[in-house]
N, CA, C and O atoms as a printed pandas DataFrame, in Angstrom:
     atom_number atom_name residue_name chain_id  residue_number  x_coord  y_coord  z_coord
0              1         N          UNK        A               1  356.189   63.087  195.480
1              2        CA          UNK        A               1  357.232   63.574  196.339
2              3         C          UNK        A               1  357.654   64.961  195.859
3              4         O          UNK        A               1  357.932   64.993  194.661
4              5         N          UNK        A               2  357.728   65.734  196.302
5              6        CA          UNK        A               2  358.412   67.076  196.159
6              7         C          UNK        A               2  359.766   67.424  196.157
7              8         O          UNK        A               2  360.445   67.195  197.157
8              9         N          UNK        A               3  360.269   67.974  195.113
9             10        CA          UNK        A               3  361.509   68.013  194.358
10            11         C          UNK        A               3  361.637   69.415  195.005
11            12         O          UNK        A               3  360.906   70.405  195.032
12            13         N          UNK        A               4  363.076   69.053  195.611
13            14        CA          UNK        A               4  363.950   71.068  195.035
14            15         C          UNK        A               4  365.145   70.673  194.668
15            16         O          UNK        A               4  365.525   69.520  194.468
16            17         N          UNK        A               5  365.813   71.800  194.572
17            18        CA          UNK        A               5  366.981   71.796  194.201
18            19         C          UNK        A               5  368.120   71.584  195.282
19            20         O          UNK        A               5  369.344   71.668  195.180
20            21         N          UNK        A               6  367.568   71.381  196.001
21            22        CA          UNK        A               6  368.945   71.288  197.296
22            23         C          UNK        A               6  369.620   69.514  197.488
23            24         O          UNK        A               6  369.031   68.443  197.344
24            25         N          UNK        A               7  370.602   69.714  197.742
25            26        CA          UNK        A               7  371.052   68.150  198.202
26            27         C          UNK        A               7  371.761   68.473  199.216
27            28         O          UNK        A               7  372.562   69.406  199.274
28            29         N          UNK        A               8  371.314   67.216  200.585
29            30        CA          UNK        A               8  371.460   67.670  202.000
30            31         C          UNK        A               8  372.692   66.452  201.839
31            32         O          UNK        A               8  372.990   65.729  200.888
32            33         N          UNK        A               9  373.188   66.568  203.066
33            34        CA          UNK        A               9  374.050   65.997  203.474
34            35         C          UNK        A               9  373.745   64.707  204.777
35            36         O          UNK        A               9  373.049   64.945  205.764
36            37         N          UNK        A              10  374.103   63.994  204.642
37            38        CA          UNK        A              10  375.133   63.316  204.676
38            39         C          UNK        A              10  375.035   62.453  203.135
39            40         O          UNK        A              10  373.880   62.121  202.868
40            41         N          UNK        A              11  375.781   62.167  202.398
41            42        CA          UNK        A              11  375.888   62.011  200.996
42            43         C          UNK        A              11  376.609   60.306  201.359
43            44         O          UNK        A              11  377.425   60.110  202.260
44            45         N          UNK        A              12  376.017   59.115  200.326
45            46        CA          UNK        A              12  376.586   57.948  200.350
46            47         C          UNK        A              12  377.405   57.368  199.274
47            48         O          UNK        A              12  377.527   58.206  198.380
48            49         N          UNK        A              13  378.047   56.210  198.987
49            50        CA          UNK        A              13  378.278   56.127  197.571
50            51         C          UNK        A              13  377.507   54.902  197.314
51            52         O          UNK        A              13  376.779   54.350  198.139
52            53         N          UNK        A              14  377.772   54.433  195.836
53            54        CA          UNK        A              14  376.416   53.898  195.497
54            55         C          UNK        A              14  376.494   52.341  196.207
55            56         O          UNK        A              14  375.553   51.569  196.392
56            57         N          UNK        A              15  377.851   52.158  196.519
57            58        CA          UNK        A              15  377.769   50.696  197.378
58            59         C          UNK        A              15  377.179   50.816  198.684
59            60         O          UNK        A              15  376.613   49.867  199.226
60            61         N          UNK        A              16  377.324   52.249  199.342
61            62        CA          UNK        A              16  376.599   52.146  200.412
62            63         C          UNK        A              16  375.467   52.405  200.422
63            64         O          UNK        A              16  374.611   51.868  201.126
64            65         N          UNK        A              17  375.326   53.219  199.680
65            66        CA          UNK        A              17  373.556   53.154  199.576
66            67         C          UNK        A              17  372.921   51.821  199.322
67            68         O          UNK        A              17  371.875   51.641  199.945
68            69         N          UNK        A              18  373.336   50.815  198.517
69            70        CA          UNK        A              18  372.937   49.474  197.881
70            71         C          UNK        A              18  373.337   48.766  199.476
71            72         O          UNK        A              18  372.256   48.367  199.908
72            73         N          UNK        A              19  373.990   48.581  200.091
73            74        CA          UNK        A              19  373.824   48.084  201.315
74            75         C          UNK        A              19  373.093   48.761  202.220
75            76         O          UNK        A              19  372.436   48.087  203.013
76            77         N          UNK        A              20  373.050   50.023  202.295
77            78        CA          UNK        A              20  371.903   50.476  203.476
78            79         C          UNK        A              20  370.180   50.170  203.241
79            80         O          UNK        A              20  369.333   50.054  204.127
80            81         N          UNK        A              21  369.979   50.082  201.688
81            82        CA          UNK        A              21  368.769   49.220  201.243
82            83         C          UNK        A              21  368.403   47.988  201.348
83            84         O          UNK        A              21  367.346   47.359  201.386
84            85         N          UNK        A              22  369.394   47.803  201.383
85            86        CA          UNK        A              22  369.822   45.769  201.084
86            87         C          UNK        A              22  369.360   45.435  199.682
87            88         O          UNK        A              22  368.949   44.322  199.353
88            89         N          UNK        A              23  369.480   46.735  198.686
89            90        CA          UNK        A              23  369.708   45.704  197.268
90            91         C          UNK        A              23  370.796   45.635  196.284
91            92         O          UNK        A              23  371.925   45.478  196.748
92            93         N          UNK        A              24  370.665   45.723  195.023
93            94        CA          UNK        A              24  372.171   45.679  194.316
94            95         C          UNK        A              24  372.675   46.979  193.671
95            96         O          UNK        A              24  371.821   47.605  193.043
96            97         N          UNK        A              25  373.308   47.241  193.695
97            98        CA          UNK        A              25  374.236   48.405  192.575
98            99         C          UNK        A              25  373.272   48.748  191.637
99           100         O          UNK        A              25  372.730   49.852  191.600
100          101         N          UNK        A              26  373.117   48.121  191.120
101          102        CA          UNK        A              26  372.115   48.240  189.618
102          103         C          UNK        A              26  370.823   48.864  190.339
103          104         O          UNK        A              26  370.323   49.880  189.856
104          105         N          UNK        A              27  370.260   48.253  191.521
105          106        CA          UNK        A              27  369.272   48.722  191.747
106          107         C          UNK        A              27  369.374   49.851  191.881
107          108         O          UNK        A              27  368.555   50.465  191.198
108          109         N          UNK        A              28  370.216   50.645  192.640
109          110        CA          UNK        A              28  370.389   51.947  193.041
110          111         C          UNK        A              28  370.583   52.699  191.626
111          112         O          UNK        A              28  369.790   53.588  191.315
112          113         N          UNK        A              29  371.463   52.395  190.918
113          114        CA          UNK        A              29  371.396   53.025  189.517
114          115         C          UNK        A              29  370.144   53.300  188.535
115          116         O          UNK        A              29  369.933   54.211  187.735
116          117         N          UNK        A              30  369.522   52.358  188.841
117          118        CA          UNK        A              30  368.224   52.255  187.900
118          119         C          UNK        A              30  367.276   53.534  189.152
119          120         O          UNK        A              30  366.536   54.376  188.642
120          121         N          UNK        A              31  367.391   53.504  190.174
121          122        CA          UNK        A              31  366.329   54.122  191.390
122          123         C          UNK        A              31  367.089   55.866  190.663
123          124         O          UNK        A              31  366.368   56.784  190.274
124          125         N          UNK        A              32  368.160   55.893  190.659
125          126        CA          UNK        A              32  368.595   57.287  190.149
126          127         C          UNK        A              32  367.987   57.473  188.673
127          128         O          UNK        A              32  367.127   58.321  188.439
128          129         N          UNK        A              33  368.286   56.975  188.112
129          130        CA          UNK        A              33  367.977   57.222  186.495
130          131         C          UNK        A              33  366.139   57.530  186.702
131          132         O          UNK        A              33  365.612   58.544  186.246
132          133         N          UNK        A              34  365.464   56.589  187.365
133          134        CA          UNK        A              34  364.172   56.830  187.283
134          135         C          UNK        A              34  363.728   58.336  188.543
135          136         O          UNK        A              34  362.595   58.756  188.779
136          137         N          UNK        A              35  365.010   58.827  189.116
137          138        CA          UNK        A              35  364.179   59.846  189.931
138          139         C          UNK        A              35  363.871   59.225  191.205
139          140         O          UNK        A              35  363.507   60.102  191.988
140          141         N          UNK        A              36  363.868   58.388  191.590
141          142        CA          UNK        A              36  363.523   58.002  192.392
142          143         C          UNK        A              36  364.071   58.237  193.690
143          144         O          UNK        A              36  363.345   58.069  194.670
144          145         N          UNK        A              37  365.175   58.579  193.816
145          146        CA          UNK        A              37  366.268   58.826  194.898
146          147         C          UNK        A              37  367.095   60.232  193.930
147          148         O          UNK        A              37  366.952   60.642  192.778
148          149         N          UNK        A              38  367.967   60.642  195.076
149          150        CA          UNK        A              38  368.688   62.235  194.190
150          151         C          UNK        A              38  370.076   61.505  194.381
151          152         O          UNK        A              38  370.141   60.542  195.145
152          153         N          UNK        A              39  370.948   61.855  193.843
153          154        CA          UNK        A              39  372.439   61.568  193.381
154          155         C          UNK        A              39  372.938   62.340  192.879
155          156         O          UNK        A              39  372.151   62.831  192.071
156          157         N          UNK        A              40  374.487   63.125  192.830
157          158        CA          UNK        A              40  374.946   64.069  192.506
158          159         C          UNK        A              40  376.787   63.470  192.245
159          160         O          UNK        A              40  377.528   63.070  193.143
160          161         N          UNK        A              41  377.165   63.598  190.612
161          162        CA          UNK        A              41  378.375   63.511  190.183
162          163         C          UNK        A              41  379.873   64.062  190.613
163          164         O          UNK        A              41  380.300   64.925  189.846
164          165         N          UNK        A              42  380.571   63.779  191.496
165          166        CA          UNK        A              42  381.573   64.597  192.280
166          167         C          UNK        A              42  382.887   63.683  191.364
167          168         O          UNK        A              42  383.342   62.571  191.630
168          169         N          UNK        A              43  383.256   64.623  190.229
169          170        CA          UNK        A              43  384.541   63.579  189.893
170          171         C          UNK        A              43  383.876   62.897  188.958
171          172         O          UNK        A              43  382.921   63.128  188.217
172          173         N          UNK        A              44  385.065   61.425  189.292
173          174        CA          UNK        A              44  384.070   60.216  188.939
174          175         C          UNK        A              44  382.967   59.331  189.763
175          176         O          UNK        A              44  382.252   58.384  189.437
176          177         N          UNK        A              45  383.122   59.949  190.789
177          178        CA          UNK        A              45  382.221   58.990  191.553
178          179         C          UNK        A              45  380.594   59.437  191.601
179          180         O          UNK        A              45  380.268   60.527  191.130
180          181         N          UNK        A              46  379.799   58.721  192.075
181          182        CA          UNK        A              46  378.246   58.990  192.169
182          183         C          UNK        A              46  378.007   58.988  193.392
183          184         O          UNK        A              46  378.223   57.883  193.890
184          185         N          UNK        A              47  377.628   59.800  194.143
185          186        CA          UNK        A              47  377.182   60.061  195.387
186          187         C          UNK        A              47  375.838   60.159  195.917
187          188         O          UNK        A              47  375.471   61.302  195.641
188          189         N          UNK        A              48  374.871   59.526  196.563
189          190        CA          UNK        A              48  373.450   59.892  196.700
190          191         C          UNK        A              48  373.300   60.210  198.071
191          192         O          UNK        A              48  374.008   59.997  199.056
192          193         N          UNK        A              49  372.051   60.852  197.878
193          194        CA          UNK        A              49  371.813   61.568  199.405
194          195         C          UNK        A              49  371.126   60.439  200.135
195          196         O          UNK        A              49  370.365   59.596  199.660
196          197         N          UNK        A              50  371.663   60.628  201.760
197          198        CA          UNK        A              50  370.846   59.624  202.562
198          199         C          UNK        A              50  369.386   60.080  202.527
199          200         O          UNK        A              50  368.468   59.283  202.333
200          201         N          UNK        A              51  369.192   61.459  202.733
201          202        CA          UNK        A              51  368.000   61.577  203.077
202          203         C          UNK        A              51  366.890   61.041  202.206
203          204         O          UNK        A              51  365.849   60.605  202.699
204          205         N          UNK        A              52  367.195   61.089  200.470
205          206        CA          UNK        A              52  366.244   60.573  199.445
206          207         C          UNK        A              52  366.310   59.086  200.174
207          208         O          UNK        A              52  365.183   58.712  200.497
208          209         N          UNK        A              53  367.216   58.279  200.463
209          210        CA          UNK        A              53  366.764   57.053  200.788
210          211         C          UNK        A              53  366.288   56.825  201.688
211          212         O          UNK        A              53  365.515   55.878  201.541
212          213         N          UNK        A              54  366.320   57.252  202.777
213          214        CA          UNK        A              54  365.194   57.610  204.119
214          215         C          UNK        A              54  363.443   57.900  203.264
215          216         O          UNK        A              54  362.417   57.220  203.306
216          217         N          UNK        A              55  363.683   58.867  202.739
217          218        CA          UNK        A              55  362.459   59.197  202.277
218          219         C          UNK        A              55  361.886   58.389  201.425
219          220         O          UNK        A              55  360.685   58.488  201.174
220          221         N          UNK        A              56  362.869   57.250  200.722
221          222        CA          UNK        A              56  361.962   56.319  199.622
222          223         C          UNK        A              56  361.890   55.081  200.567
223          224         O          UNK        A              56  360.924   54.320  200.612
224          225         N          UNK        A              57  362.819   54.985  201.183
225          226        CA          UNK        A              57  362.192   53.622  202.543
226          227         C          UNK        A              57  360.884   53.962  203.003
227          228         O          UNK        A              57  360.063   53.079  203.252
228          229         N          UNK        A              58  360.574   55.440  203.161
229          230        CA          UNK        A              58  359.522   55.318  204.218
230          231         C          UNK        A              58  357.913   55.468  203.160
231          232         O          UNK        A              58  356.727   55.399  203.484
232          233         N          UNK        A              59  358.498   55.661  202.023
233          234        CA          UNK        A              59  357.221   55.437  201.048
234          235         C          UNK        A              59  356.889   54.538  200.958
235          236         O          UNK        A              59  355.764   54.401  200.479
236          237         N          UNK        A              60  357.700   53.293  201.385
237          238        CA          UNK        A              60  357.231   51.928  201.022
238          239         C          UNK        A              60  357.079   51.483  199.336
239          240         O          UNK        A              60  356.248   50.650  198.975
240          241         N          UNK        A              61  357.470   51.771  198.941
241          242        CA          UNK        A              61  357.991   51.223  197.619
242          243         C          UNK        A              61  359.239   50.268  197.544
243          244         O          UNK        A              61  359.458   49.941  196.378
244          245         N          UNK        A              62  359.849   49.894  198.170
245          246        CA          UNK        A              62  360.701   49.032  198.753
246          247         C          UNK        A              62  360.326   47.497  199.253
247          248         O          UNK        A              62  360.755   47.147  200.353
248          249         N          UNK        A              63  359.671   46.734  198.602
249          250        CA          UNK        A              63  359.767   45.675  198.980
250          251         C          UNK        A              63  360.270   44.644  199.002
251          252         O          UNK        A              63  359.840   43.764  199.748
């Protein structure tokens, strides 16, 4: 997958991202830590981009 530096918008938090996947918190945490999805620190909260999760749904690595 090809990396830049940009993070698009519309931005989720990590419960919604873990429900728009249908898996758990942890999962999404572990999917950030490994790169796998982009996420960006605002505060205290963790925010990830929809579009990385669009883009890792459609890799099919998601089963």
């Amino acid at each position: 997958m090809k990396q830049n530096n940009y993070i698009y918008f519309p931005m989720m938090t990590v419960g919604e991202a873990a429900k728009y996947l249908g898996v758990g918190r942890k999962v999404i945490y572990q999917m950030i830590e490994f790169d796998q999805i982009r996420a960006v620190r605002e505060n205290r909260a963790v925010l990830v981009e929809k579009r990385s999760l669009d883009e890792f749904r459609a890799s099919g690595q998601l089963t």
